[in-house]
C-alpha positions as CSV (number, residue, x, y, z in Angstrom):
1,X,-4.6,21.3,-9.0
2,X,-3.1,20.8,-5.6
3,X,-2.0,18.0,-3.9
4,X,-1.9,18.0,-0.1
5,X,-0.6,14.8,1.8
6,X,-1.5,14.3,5.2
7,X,1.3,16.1,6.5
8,X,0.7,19.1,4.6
9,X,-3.2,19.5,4.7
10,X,-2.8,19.7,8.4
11,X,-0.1,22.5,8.2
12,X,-2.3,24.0,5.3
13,X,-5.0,24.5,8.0
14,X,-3.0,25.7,10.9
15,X,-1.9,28.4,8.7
16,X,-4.8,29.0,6.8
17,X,-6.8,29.0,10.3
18,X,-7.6,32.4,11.0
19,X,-9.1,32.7,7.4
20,X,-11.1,30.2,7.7
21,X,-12.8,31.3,11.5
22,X,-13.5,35.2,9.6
23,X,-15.2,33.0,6.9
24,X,-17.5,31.5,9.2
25,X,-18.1,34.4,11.4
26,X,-18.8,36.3,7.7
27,X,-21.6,33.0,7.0
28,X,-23.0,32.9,10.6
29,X,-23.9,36.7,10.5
30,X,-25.1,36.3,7.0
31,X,-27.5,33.0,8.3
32,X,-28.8,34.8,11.4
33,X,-32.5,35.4,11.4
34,X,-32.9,37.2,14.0
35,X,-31.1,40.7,14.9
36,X,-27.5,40.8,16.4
37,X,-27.8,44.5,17.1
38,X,-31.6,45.2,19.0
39,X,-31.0,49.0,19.2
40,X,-32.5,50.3,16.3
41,X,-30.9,52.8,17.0
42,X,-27.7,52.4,16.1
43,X,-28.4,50.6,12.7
44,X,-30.6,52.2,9.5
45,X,-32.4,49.7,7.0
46,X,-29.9,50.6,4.8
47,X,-27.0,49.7,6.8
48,X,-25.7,46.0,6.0
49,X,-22.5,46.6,7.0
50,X,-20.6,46.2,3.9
51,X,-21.7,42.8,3.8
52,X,-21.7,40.8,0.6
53,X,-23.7,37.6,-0.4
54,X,-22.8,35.3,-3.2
55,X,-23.9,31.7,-4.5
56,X,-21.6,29.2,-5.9
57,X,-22.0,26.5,-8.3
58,X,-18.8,23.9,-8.0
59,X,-18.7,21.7,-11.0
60,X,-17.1,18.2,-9.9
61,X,-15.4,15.5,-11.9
62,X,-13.7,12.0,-11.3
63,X,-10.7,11.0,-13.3
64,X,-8.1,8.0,-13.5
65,X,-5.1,8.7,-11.4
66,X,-2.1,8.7,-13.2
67,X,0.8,5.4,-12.1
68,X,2.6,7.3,-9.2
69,X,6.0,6.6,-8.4
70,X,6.6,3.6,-6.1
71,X,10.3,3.2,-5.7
72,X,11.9,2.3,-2.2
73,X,8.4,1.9,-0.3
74,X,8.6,1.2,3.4
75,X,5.2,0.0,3.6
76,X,3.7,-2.6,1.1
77,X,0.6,-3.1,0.2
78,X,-1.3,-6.5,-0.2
79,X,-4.9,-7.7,-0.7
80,X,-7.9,-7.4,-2.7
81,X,-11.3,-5.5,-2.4
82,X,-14.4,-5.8,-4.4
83,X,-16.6,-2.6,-4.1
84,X,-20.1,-1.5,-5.5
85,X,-18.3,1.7,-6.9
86,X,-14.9,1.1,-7.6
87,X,-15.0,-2.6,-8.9
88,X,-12.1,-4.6,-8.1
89,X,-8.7,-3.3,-6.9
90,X,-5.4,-6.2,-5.7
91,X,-2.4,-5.2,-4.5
92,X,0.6,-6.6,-4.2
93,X,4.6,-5.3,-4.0
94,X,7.8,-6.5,-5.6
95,X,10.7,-6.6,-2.9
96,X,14.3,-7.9,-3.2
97,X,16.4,-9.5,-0.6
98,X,20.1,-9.2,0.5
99,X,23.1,-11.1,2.4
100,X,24.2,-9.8,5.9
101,X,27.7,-11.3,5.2
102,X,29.9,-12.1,2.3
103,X,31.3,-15.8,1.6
104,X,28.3,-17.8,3.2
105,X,28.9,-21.6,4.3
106,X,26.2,-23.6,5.5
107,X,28.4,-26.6,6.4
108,X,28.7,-29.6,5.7
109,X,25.8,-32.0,4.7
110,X,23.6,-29.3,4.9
111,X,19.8,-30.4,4.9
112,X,16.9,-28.1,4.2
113,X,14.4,-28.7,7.4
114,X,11.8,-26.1,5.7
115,X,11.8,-21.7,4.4
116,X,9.7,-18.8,5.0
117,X,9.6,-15.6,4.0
118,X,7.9,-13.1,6.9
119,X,6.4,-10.1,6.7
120,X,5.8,-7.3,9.8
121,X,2.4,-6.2,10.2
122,X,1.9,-2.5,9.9
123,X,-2.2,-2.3,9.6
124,X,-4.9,-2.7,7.4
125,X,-7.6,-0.8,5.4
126,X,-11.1,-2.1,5.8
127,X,-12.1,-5.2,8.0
128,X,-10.4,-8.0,5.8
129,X,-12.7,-10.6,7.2
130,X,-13.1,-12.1,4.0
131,X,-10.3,-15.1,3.6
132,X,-8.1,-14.4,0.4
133,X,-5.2,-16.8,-0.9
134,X,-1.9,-14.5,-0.9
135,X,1.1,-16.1,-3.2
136,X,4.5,-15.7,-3.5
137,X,6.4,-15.8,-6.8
138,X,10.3,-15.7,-7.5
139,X,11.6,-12.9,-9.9
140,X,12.9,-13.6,-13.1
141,X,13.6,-10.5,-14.0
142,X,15.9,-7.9,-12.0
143,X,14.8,-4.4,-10.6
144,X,17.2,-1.8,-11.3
145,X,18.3,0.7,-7.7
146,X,18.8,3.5,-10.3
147,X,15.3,3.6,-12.7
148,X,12.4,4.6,-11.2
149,X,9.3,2.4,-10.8
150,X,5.5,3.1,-11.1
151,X,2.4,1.4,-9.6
152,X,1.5,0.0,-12.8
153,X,4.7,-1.5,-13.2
154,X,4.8,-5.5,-13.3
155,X,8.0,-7.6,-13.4
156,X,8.2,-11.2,-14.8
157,X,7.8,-13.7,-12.4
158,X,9.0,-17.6,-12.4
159,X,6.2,-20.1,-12.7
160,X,5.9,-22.0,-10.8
161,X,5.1,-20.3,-7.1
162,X,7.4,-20.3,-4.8
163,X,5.1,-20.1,-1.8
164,X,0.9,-19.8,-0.8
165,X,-1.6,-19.1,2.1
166,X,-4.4,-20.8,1.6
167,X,-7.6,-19.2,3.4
168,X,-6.0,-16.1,4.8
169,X,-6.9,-13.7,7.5
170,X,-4.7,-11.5,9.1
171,X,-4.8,-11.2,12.9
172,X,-3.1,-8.0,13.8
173,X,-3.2,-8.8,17.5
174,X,-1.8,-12.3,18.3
175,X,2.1,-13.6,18.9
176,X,3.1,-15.9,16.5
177,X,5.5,-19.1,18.6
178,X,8.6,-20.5,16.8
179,X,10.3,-22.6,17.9
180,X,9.2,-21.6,21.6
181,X,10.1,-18.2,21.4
182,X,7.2,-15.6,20.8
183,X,7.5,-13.3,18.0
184,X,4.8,-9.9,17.1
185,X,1.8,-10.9,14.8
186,X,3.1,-11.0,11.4
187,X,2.6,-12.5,8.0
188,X,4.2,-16.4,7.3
189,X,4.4,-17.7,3.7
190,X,6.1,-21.3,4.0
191,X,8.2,-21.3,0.8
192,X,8.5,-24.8,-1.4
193,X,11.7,-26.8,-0.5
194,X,12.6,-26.5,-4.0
195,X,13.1,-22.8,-3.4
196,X,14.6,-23.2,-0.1
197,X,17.3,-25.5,-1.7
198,X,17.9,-22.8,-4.3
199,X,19.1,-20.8,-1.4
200,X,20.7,-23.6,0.8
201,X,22.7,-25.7,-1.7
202,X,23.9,-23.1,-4.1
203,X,27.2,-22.8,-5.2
204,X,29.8,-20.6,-3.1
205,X,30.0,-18.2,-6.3
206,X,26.5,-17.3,-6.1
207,X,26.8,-16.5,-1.9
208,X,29.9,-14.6,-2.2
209,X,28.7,-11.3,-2.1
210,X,25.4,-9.7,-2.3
211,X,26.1,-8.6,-6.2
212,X,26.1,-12.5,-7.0
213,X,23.1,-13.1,-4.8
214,X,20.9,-11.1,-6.2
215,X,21.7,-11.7,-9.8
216,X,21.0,-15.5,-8.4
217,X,17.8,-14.8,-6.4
218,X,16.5,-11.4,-8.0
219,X,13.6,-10.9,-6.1
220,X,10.3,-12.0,-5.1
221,X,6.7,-10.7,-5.6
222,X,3.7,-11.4,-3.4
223,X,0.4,-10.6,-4.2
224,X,-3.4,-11.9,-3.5
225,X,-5.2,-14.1,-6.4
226,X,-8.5,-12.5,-7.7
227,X,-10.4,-14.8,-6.3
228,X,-11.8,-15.6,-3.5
229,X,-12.5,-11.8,-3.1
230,X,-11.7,-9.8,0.0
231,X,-13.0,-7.0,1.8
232,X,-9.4,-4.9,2.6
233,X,-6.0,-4.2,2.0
234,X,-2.9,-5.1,4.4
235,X,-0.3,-2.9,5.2
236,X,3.0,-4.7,5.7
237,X,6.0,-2.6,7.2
238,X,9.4,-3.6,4.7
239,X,12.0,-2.3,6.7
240,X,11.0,-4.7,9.8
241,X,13.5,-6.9,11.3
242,X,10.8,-9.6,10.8
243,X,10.4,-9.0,7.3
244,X,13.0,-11.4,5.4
245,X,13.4,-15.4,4.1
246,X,14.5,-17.5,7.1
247,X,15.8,-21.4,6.2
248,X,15.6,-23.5,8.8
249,X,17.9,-26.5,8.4
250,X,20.6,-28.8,9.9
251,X,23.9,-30.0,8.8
252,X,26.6,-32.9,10.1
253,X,27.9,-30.5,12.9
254,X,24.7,-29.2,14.2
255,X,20.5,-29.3,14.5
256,X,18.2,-26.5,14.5
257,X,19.7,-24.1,12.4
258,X,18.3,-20.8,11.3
259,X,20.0,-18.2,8.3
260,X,18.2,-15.0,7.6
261,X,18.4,-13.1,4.2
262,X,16.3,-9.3,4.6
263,X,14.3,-7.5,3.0
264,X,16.6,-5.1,1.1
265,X,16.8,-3.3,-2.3
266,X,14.0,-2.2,-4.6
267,X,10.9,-2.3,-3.4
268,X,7.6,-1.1,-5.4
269,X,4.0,-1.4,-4.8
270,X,1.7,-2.6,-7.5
271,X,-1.7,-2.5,-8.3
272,X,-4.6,-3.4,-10.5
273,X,-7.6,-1.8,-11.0
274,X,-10.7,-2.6,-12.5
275,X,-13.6,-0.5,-13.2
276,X,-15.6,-2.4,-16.1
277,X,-19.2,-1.6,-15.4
278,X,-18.7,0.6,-12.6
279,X,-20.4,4.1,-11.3
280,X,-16.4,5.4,-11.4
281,X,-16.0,3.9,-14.8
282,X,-19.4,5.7,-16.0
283,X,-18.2,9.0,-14.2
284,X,-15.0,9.5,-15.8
285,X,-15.4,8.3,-19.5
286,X,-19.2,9.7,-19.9
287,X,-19.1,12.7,-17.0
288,X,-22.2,15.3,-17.1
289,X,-20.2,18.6,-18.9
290,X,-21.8,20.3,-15.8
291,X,-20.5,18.4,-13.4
292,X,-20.9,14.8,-11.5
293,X,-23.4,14.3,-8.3
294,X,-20.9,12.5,-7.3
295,X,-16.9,12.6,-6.5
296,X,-15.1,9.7,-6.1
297,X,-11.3,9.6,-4.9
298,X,-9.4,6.0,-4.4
299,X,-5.6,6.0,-3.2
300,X,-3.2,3.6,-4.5
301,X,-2.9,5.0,-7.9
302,X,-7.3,5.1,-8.4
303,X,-9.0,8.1,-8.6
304,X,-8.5,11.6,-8.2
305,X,-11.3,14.9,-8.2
306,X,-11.3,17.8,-9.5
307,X,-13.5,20.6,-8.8
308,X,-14.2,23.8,-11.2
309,X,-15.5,27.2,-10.0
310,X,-16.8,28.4,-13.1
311,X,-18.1,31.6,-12.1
């Protein structure tokens, strides 16, 4: 079997383009009722000009996708979709954070005013009209740079939640205003002041470099809960200047702080898929041994085809 991404499939048919335009000059000549040549002439009833005709019978077959590798994604997924066919599908990703500085100080007296952690916008896959709750957890557990990770792979998380949307719909379109300055559109998940805390009042051994930060703060993991459903998927760019944890806070020196820790390190995509009771479910455990009616193919680790030319 091969597998084409997007980049490729369109270089596949540039170069396999002149092929492609003698195979449907071959069909349209084959189709044609009436005459291309009127001179009878030139042509005997015998003459078909070496032309062949064939039939073909694909056979085609659904199967479960194996868990892809999802290490150092620059696009995370998040969301959940409910569909007639492919059941239930939520995704989520698993991201780590890092220190722009060594040896960070926050002053003296420093007070937590409240946390965030932001994510860019980068689209979306189907209308997402349908208001989800999206929830943040803290990792317990700490991703490796060096090991590979797969879409089916979960981390442990910390109960309880470090931050929730309530009611969420993204809006792709509109500024979001801080503090009077306008920033892009963009995903905001007010963190618990518990958490923030964590961050702001830790000890100076755990901000002195980025190896002790993130064996302090491992990670974090933001998903959508299965229910309410949805109706899409949100695509969320990683590498973004706006995606990071921002405190805001004030100490004895100073008001209206900000410190900003970014999104860096691991970063995997997860996702769950469930097809109990489904048309897909039906079509790749009990498949006709001559082949479906039906193909189905679903990205983020779903469903693949497959399709047999027996003869």
């Amino acid at each position: 079997m091969i597998r084409l991404n997007a980049k490729s499939i369109t270089t596949h048919i540039l170069t396999k383009a002149p092929v492609i335009l003698i195979c449907w000059c071959l069909f349209y000549l084959t189709g044609c009722k009436d005459p291309l040549i009127n001179d009878t002439d030139l042509l005997t009833s015998d003459d078909d000009l070496s032309l062949a005709k064939d039939t073909l019978f694909p056979q085609c077959f659904s199967l479960f996708e194996s868990p892809l590798a999802s290490n150092a994604v620059a696009v995370g997924a998040l969301g959940n979709l409910t569909d007639p066919a492919f059941g239930k599908t939520v995704s989520g990703f698993y991201g780590q954070c890092a220190l722009t500085s060594n040896n960070v100080n926050f002053g003296t007296g420093a007070t937590l005013d409240s946390a965030f952690i932001t994510f860019a916008y980068a689209g979306q896959y189907g209308k997402f009209d349908q208001p989800v709750t999206v929830v943040a957890y803290e990792l317990s557990q700490s991703p490796v740079d060096s090991l590979t990770y797969k879409t089916n792979d979960v981390f442990s998380v910390s109960i309880p939640r470090i931050g929730q949307v309530n009611s969420f719909v993204p809006n792709l379109k509109d500024t979001i205003n801080i503090y009077g300055v306008a920033y892009p559109a963009h995903l905001r998940i007010p963190l618990t002041t518990a958490f923030g805390n964590k961050i702001l009042l830790a000890d100076a051994a755990n901000l002195a470099d980025n190896t002790a930060f993130k064996n302090y703060f491992k990670g974090f993991y933001v998903t959508t809960t299965t229910t309410p459903a949805g109706n899409g998927t949100l695509y969320l760019s990683l590498s973004s200047t706006l995606s990071k944890i921002t405190l805001y806070y004030h100490n004895n020196d100073a008001d209206s702080l900000t410190f900003d820790i970014p999104v860096s390190g691991v970063k995997v995509n997860h996702f769950d898929n469930n097809y109990a009771g489904t048309p897909v479910y039906t079509a790749v455990n009990s498949p006709n041994p001559l082949g479906e009616t039906k193909l189905y193919l679903q990205g983020g680790a779903g469903v693949k085809g497959k399709i047999l030319f027996p003869t």
